[in-house]
C-alpha positions as CSV (number, residue, x, y, z in Angstrom):
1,X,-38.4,-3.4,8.4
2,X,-38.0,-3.8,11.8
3,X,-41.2,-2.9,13.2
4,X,-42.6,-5.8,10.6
5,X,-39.4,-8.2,12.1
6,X,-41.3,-7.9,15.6
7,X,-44.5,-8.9,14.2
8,X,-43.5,-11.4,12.8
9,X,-41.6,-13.4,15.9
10,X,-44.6,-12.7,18.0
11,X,-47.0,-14.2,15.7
12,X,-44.4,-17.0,15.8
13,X,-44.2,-17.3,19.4
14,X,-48.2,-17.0,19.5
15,X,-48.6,-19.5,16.8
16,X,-46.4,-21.5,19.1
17,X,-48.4,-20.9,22.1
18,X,-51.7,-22.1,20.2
19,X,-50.2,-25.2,18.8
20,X,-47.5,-26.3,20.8
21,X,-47.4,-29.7,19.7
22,X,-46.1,-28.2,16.1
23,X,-42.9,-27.3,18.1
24,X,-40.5,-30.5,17.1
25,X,-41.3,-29.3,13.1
26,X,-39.4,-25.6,13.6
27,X,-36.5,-26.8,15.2
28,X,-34.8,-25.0,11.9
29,X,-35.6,-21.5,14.0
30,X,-32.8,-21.2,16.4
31,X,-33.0,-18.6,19.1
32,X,-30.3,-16.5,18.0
33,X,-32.6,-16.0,15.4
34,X,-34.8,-13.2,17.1
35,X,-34.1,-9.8,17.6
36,X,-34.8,-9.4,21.1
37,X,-33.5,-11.3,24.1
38,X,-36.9,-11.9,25.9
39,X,-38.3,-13.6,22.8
40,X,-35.4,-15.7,22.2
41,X,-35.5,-16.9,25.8
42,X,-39.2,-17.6,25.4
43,X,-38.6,-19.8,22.1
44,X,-35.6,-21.5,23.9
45,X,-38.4,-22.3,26.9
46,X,-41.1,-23.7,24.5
47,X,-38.4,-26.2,23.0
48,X,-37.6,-27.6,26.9
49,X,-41.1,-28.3,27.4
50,X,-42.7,-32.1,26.6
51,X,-46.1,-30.7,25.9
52,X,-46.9,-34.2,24.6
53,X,-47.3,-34.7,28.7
54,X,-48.9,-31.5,29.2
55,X,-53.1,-31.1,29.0
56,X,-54.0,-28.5,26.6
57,X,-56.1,-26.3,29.4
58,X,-52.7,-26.4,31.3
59,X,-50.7,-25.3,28.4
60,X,-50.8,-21.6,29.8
61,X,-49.8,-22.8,33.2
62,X,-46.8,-25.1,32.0
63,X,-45.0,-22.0,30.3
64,X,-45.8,-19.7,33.0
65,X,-43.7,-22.0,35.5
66,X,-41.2,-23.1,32.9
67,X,-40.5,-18.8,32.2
68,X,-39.9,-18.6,35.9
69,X,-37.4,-20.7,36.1
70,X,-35.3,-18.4,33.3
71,X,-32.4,-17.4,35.4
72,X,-31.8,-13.7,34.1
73,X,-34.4,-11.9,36.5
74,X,-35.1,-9.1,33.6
75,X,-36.4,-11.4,31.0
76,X,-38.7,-12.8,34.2
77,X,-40.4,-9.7,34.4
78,X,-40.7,-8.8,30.9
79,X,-42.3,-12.4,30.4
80,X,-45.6,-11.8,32.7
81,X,-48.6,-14.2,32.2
82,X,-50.0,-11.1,30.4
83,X,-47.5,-10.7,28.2
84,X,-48.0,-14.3,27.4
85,X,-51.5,-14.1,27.1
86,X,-51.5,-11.0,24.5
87,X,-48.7,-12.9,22.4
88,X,-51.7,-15.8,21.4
89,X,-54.2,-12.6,21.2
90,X,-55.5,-13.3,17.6
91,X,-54.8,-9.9,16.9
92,X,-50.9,-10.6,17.4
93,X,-51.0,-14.1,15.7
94,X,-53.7,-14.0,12.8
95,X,-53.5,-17.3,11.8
96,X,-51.5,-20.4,13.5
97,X,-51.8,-22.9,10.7
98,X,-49.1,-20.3,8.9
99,X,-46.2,-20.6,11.5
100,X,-43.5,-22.3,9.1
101,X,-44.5,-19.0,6.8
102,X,-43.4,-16.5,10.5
103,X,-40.2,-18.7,11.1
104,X,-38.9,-18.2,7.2
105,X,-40.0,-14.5,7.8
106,X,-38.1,-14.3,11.0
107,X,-35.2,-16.3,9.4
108,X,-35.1,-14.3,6.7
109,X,-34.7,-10.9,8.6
110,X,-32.2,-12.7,10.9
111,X,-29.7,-13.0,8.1
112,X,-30.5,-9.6,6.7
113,X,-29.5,-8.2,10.3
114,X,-26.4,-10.7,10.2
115,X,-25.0,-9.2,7.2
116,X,-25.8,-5.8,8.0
117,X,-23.4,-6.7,11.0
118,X,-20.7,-8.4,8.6
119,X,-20.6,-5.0,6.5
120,X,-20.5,-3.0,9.5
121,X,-17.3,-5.2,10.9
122,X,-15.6,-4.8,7.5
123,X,-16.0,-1.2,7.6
124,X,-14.3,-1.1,11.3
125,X,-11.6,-3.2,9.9
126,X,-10.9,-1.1,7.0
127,X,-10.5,1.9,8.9
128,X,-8.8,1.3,12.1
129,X,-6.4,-1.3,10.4
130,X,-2.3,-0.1,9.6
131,X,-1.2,-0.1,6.1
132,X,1.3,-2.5,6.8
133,X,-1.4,-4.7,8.9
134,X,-3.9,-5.0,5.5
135,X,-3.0,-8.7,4.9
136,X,-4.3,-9.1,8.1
137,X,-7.4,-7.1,8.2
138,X,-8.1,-8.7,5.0
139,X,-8.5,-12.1,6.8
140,X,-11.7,-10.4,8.0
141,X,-13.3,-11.1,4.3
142,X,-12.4,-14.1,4.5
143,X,-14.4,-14.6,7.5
144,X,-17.3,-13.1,6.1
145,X,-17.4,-14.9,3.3
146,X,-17.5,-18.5,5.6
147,X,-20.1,-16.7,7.2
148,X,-22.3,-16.2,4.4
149,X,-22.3,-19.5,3.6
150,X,-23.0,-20.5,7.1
151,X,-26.1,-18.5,6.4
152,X,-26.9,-19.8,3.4
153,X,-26.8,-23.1,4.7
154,X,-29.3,-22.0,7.7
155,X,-31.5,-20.8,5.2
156,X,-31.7,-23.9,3.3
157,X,-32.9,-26.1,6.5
158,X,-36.0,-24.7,6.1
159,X,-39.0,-26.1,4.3
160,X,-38.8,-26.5,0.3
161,X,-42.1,-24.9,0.3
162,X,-41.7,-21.8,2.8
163,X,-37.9,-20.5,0.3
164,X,-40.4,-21.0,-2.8
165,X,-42.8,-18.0,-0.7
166,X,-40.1,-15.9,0.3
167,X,-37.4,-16.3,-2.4
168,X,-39.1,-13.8,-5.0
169,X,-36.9,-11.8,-7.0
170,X,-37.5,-8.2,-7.0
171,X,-38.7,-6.5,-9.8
172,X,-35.9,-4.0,-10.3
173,X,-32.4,-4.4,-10.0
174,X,-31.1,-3.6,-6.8
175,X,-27.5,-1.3,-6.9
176,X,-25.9,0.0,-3.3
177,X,-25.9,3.8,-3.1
178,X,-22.3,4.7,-3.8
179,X,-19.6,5.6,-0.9
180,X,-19.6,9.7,-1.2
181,X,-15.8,9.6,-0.3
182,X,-12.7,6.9,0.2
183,X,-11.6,5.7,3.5
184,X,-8.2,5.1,2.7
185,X,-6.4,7.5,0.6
186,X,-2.5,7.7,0.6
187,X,-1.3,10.1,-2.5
188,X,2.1,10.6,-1.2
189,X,3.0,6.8,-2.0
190,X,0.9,7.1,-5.3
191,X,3.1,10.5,-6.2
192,X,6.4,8.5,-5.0
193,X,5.2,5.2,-6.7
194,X,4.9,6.7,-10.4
195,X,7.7,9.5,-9.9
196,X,9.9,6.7,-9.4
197,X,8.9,4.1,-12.3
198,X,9.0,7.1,-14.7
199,X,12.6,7.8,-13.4
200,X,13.8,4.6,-14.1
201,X,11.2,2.1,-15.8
202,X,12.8,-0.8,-15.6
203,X,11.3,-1.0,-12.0
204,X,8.1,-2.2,-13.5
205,X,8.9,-5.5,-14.0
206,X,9.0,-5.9,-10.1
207,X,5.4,-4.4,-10.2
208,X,3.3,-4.8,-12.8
209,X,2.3,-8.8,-11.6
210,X,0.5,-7.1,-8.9
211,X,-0.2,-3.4,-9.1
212,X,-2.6,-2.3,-11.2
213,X,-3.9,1.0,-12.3
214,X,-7.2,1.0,-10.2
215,X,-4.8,1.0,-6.9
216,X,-4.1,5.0,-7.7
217,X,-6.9,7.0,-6.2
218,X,-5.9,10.2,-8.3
219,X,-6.9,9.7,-11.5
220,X,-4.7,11.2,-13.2
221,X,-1.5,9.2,-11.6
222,X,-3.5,5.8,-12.5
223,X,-3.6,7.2,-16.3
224,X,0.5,7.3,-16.1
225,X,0.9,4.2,-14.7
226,X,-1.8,3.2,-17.1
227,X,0.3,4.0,-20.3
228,X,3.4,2.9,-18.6
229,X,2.9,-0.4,-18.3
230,X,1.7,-1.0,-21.8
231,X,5.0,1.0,-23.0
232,X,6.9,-1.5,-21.6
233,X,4.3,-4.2,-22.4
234,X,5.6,-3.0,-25.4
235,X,9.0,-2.5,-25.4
236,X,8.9,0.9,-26.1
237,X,10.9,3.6,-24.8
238,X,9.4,5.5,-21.6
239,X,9.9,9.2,-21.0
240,X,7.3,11.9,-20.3
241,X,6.2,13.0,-23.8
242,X,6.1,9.1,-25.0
243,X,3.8,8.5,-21.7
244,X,1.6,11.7,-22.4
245,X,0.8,10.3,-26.1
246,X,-0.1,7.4,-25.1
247,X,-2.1,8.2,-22.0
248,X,-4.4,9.9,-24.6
249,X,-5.1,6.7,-26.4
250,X,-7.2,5.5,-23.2
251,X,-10.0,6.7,-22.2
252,X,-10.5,8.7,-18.9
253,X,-8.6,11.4,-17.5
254,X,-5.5,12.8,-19.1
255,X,-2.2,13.9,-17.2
256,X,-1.6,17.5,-17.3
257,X,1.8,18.7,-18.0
258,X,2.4,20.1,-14.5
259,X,1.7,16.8,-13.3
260,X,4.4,15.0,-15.6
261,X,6.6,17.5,-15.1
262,X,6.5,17.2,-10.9
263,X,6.4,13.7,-11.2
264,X,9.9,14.0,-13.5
265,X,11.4,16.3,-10.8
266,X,10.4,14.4,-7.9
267,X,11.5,10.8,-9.7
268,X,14.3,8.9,-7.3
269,X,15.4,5.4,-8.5
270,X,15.2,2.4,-6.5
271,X,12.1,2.7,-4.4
272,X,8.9,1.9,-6.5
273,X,8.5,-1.5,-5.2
274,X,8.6,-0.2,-1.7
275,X,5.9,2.6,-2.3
276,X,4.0,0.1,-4.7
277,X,3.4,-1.9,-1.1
278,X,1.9,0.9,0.6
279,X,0.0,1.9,-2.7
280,X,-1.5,-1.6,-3.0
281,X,-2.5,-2.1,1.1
282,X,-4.0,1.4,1.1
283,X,-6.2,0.7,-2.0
284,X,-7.1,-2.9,-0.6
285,X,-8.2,-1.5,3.2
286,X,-10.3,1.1,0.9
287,X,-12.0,-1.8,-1.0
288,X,-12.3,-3.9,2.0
289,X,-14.6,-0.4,3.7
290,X,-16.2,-0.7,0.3
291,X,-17.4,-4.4,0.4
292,X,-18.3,-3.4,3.7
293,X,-20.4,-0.4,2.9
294,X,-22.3,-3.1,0.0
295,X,-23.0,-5.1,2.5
296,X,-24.4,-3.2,4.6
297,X,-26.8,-1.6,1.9
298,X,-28.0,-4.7,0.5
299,X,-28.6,-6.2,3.8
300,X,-31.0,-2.7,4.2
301,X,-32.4,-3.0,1.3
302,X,-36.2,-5.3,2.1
303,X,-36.5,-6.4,-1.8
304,X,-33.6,-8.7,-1.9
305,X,-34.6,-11.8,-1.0
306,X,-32.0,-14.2,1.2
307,X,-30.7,-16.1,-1.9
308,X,-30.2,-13.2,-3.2
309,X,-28.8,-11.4,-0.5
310,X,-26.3,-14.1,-0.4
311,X,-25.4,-13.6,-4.1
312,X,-24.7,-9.6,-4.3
313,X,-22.8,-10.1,-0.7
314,X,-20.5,-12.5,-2.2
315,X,-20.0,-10.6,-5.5
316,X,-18.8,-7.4,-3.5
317,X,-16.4,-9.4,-1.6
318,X,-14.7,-10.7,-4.8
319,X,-13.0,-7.5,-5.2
320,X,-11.0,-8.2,-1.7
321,X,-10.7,-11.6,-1.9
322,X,-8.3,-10.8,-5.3
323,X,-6.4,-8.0,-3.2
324,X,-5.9,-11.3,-0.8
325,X,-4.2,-12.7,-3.3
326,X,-2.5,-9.9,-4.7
327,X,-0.6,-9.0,-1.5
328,X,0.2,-12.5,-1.2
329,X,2.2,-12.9,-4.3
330,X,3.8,-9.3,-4.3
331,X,7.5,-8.6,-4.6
332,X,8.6,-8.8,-1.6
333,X,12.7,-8.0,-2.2
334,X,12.7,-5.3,-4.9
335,X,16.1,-4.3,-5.8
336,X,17.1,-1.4,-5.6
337,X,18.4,0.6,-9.1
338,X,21.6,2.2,-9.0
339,X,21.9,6.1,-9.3
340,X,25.0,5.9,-11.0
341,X,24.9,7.5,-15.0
342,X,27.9,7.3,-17.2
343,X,30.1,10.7,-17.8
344,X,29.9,12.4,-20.5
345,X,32.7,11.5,-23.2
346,X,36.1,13.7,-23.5
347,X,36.1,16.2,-26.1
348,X,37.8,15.2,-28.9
349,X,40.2,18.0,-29.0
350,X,40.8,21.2,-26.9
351,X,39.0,24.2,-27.7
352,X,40.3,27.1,-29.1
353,X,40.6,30.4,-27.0
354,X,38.3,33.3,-28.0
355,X,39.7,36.4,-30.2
356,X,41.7,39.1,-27.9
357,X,40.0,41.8,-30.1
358,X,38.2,44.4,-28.2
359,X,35.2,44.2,-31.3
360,X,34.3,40.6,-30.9
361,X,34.7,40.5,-27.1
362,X,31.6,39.7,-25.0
363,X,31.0,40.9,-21.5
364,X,32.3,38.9,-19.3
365,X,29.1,38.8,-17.1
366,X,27.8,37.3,-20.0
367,X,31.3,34.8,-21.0
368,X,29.6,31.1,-20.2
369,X,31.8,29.8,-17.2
370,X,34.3,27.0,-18.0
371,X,33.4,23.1,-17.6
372,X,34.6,21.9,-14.9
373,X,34.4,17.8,-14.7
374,X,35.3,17.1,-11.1
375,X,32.5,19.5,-10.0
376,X,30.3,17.9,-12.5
377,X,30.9,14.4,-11.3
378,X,30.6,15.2,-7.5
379,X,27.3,16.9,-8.8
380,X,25.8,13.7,-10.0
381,X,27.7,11.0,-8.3
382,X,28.9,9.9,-11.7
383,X,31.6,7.9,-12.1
384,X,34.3,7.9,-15.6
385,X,33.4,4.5,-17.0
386,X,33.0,3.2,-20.3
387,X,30.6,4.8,-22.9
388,X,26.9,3.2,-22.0
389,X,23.9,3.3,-24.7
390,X,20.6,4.6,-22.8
391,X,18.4,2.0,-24.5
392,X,20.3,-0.7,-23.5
393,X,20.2,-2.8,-20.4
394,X,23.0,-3.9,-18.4
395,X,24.3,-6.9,-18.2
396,X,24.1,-8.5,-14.6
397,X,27.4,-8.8,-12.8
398,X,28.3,-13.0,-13.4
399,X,28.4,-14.8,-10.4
400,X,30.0,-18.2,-9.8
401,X,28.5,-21.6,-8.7
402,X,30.6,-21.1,-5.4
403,X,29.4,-17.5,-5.1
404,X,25.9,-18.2,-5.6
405,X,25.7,-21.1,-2.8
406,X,27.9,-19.0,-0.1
407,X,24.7,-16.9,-0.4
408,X,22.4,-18.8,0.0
409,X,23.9,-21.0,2.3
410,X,21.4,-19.5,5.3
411,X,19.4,-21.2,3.2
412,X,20.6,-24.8,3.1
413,X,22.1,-24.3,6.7
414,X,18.9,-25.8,8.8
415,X,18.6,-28.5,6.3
416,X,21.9,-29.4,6.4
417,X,22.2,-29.6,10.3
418,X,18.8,-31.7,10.2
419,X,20.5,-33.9,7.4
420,X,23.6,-34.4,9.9
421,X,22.0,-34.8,13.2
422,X,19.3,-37.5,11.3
423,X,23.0,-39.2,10.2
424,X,24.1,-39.1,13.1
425,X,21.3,-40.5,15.4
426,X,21.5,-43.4,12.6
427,X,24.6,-43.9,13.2
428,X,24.3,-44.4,17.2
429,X,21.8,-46.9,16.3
430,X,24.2,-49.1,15.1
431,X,25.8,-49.2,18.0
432,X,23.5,-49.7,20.3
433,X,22.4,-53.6,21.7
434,X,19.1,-54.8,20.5
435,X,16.3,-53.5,23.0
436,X,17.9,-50.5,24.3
437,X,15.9,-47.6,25.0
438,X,19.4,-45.6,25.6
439,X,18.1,-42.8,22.9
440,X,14.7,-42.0,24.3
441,X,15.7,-41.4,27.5
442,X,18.5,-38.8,26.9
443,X,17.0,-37.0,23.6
444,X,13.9,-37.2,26.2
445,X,15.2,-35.8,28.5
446,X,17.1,-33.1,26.6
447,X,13.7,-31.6,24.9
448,X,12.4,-31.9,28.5
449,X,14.9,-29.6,29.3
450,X,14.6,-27.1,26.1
451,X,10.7,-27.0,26.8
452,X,11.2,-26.1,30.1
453,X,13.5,-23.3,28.6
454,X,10.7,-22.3,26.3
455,X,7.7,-22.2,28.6
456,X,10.2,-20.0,31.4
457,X,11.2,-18.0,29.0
458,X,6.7,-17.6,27.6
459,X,6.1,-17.0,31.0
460,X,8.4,-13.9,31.6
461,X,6.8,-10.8,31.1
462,X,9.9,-9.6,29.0
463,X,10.6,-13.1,27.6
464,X,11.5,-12.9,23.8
465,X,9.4,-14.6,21.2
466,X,12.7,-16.3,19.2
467,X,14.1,-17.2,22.4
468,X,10.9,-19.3,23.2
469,X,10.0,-20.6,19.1
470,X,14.1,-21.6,19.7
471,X,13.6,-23.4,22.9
472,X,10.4,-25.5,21.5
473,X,11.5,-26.8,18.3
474,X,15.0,-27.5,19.3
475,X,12.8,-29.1,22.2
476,X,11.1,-31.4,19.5
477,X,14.2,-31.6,17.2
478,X,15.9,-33.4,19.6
479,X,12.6,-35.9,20.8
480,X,12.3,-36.9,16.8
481,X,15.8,-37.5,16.6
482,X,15.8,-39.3,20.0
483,X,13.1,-41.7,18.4
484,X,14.8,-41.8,15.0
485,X,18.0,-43.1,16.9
486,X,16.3,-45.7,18.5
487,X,13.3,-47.3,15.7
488,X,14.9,-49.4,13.4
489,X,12.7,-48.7,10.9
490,X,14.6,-46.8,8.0
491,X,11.0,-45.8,6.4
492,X,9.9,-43.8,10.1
493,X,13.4,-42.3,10.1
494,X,12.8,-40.7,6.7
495,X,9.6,-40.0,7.8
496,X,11.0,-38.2,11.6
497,X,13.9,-36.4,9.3
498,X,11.4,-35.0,6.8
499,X,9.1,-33.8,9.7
500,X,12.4,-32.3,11.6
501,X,13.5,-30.1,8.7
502,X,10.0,-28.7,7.5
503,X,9.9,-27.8,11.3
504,X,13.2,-26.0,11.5
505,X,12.2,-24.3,8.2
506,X,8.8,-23.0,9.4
507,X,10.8,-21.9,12.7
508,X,13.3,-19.9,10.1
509,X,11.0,-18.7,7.9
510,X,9.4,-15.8,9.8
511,X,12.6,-14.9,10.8
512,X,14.1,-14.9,7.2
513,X,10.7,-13.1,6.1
514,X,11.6,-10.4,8.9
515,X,15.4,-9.8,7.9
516,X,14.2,-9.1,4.4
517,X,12.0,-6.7,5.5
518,X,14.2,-4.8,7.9
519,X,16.8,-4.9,4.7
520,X,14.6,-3.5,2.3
521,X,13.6,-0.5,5.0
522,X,17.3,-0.1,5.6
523,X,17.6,0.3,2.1
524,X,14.9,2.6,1.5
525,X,16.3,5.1,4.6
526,X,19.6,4.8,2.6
527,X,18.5,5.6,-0.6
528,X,16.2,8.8,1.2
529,X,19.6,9.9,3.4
530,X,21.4,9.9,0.2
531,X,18.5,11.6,-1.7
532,X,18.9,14.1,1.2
533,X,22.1,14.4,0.9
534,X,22.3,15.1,-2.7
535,X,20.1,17.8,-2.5
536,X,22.4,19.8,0.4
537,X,25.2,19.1,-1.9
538,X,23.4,20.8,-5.1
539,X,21.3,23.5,-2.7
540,X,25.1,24.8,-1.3
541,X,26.6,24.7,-4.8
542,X,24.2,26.9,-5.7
543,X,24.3,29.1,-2.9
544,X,27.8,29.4,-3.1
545,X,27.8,30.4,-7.2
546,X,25.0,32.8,-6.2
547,X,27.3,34.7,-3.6
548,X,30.2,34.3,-5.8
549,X,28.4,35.7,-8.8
550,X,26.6,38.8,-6.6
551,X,30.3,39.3,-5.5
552,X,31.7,39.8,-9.5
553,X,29.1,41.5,-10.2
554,X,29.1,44.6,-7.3
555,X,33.4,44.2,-8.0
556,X,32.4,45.3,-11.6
557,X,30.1,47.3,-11.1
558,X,31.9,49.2,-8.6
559,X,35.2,49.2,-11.2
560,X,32.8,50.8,-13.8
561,X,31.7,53.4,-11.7
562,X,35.7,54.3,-10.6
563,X,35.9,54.4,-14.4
564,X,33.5,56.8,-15.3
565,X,34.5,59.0,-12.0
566,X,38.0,58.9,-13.8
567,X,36.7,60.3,-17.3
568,X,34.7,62.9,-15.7
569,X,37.7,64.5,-13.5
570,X,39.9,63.7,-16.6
571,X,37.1,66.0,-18.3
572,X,37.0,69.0,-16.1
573,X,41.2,68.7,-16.0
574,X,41.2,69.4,-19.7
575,X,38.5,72.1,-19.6
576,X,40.7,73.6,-17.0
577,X,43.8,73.3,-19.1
578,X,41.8,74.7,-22.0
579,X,41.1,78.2,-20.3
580,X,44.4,78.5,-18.8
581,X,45.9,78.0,-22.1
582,X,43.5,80.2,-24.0
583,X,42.8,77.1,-26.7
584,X,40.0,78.6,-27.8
585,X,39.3,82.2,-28.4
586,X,36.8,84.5,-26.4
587,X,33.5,84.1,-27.7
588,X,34.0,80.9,-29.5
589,X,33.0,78.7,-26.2
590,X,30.4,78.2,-28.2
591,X,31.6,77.5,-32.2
592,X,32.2,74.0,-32.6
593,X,34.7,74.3,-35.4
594,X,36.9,76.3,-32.7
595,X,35.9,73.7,-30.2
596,X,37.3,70.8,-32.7
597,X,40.2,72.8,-33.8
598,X,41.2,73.4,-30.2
599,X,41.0,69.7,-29.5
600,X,43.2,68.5,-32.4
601,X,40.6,67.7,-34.8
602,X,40.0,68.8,-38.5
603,X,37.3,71.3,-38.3
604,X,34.5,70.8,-40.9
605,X,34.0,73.3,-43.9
606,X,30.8,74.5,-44.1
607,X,29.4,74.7,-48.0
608,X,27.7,77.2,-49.5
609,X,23.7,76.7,-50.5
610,X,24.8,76.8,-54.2
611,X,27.6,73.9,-53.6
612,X,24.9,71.8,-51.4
613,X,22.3,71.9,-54.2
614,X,25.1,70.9,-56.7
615,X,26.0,67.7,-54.1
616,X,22.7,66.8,-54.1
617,X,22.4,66.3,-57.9
């Protein structure tokens, strides 16, 4: 395309150069519109030139002297009198008469090469942006989207007659070839996000008004989330098996069960609005890169037309333009769920203690070690309150009329103060003679002195940016009040005391918007220190009842052996005792019944044949 761009501006510029008085009709051709300096200086050199004053044999000679009098010297030499002379060759310009036809061609690849340039800007944007920064870099569609209307305007200054030639709709759809990979992929906040909703799902009413399922880049995290949120669209319980059956009611991947089951151990309560941020700006820069990348393929593509250019550019920037929108309205104070569970309730009665017999005695290795509640309490950080029902909610702690405005007092504070200095400055009107100017001079001479505080304190290399917003609207706090205390129209001091406040309030604003922010990452550190925490506690009880158990266990097994050593000398003692004592007579070391009779036992009688057989009938 672009080696048929550059034949088309030079048959412009020849057709130009053959009929110069046609100029004044293509003034709709700017000269940003070429592709190449030295043409666009040349076009820009035609339009300075009267050529209703010039002869046509001194046409040549009148844009030789106008091109050198073009101040950048290399455009001068590329624009030799042979150049010139080749541009209005017939070979370079095949028919004048078609010059509005060139200029829509030239147009035409103009914007093409303008949204190519949008796309590639987006991309940029998208990938060099912060995730924290995406409400900003999102301001960049925004931009693109003016400017595709500032292009479609462009292309409709030209002729009726020259769109109906070159707005032809291709014969097959056109589709961008597909991105091979995301730009922006962050499954750590994904894993975090879900882990967390499925550990305590009442967190989803602070995101489901503005995260959505296509956020997720792993497919199998957005199918949780998914079938979480129309649970509790619902009303239904939400636990891993109840997510898992209904996950399989929607099409697309399914979680496996070694997903659900790390995303069950790795759940931690408070913190899925936080990681439902980062989840939402990471999938936003990675659709912003993906507008881009449309862009930029449709602008490549020759088929599309400009109208239609237009069209497909602004349908992959809808996508962005509703993230805009998104992160605008999302939660921005999530509240944090507390870890606390109820205990468990008292038994009802004491157990009884097991049987001393020896037969129905376990091993003790094997005896199930006693319950110990203050263990299990420091365990879970539970504390002994009253008995709680899973399914249902808690109430909210109730909160007076006098609670609720000492917290929000920050609140009303600038509007109060604005209220009482506006009173006040009223008041001091009244007392002033008709005529004096007693207010303007001292409230204008007090913001004099706060914007000189402001712009010292701008200039400073280390100056602080509340210091100086401080020092410029107390600086016009004080010059509307000045003028409210001296007009005696009540209407303009309504007017001046509603101006005053929505200043101090935009002044407070960030500053409010910034304290919530640093709160709800103070929080989030909290909850991950205690997390932390929780886990050295649990990993060193552990420990400990491993060393403790490896300890009974080498104690018993070491009493065992001592046992059995015991028997055994016991043993040989006896056998000892035996042959001193002559028990057993010589030659029957071997006869059993001698054996048994030495030992105390009844020896057996052995039976005839005759008496067996008669047993056995």
């Amino acid at each position: 395309m672009k080696k048929l761009t550059l034949k088309a501006e030079e048959a412009l510029l020849g057709a130009m150069l053959h009929r110069p008085e046609a100029l004044p009709s293509m003034r709709w051709i700017p000269p940003g519109t070429f592709s190449r300096p030295d043409y666009a200086a040349l076009w820009q050199t035609l339009h300075s030139i009267d050529f209703s004053k010039v002869a046509p044999n001194n046409v040549p000679a009148a844009v030789t002297a106008a091109v050198a009098k073009i101040e950048e010297p290399g455009i001068r030499q590329t624009l030799t009198p042979s150049r010139l002379s080749n541009l209005a060759n017939a070979s370079v310009c095949p028919n004048p008469q078609t010059a509005p036809l060139y200029g829509g061609m030239v147009l035409e690849a103009a914007i093409h090469r303008a949204v190519e340039h949008a796309g590639e800007t987006l991309r940029d944007t998208a990938r060099q942006a912060e995730v924290d920064q995406a409400l900003k870099a999102l301001e960049q569609a925004d931009r693109t989207g003016q400017r595709l209307a500032q292009l479609d305007a462009a292309w409709k200054t030209a002729p009726e007659t020259v769109r109906n030639l070159l707005d032809t709709q291709p014969v097959e759809p056109v589709t961008p070839v597909p991105r091979t990979e995301r730009a922006r992929v962050d499954l750590q906040a994904e894993g975090e996000t879900v882990a967390s909703l499925l550990y305590e799902p009442r967190q989803l009413r602070e995101v489901t008004g503005w995260l959505e399922d296509r956020d997720f880049s792993h497919p199998q995290l957005a199918a949780v989330y998914q079938a979480m949120r129309t649970l509790d669209e619902r009303h239904a319980p939400i636990d891993p098996l109840t997510v898992a059956w209904e996950a399989q009611r929607h099409p697309g991947p399914q979680p496996s069960d070694q997903v659900l089951a790390e995303l069950q151990e790795a759940g931690m309560g408070g913190t899925a609005a936080y990681t439902a941020e980062q989840v939402l700006h990471t999938a936003a820069l990675d659709r912003l890169d993906a507008a881009g990348h449309d862009l930029r393929n449709y602008a490549r593509h020759p088929a599309l037309p400009v109208s239609a250019l237009v069209d497909h550019a602004g349908q992959a920037l809808e996508p962005v333009q509703a993230d805009h929108q998104r992160i605008q309205h999302a939660v921005r104070e999530p509240e944090l769920a507390s870890d606390k569970e109820p205990a468990p309730p008292a038994p009802a009665h004491t157990p009884t203690p097991p049987p001393t017999s020896t037969r129905w005695r376990c091993d003790p290795m094997n005896e199930p070690a006693p319950f110990d509640p203050t263990t299990y309490l420091i365990s879970r950080e539970q504390q002994i309150s009253a008995p709680h029902l899973p399914s249902v909610e808690p109430l909210p702690p109730v909160k007076s009329a006098g609670r609720v405005l000492w917290e929000h007092f920050g609140r009303l504070a600038p509007g109060l103060v604005t209220t009482a200095a506006t009173a006040l400055a009223w008041g001091w009107h009244e007392q002033l003679p008709d005529g004096s100017t007693q207010p303007l001079w001292i409230s204008g001479g007090l913001a004099a002195l706060a914007a000189a505080a402001g712009t010292v304190s701008a200039a400073k290399q280390h100056g602080e940016a509340e210091t100086t917003r401080f020092a410029f609207a107390a600086g016009g706090t004080l010059a509307l009040l000045g003028v409210a205390a001296w007009t005696p129209d009540s209407a303009l001091r309504a007017l001046l005391w509603l101006v005053g406040t929505a200043a101090v309030y935009a002044v407070c604003a960030p500053l409010w918007r910034d304290d919530r922010r640093l709160e709800r990452e103070q929080r989030h550190e909290r909850v991950m220190a205690e997390t932390e925490g929780r886990t050295q506690v649990a990993v060193a009880m552990i420990e400990g009842q491993t060393r403790v158990a490896e300890k009974v266990w080498e104690h018993r097994t070491e009493v065992a052996r001592v046992e059995a050593i015991s028997k055994t000398v016991e043993a040989l003692v006896a056998a000892s005792d035996a042959r001193e004592t002559r028990a057993v007579a010589p030659g029957d070391e071997l006869n059993v019944a001698a054996l048994l009779k030495a030992a105390g036992h009844e020896a057996p009688v052995e039976l005839t044949a005759a008496e067996r057989e008669e047993r056995q009938r």
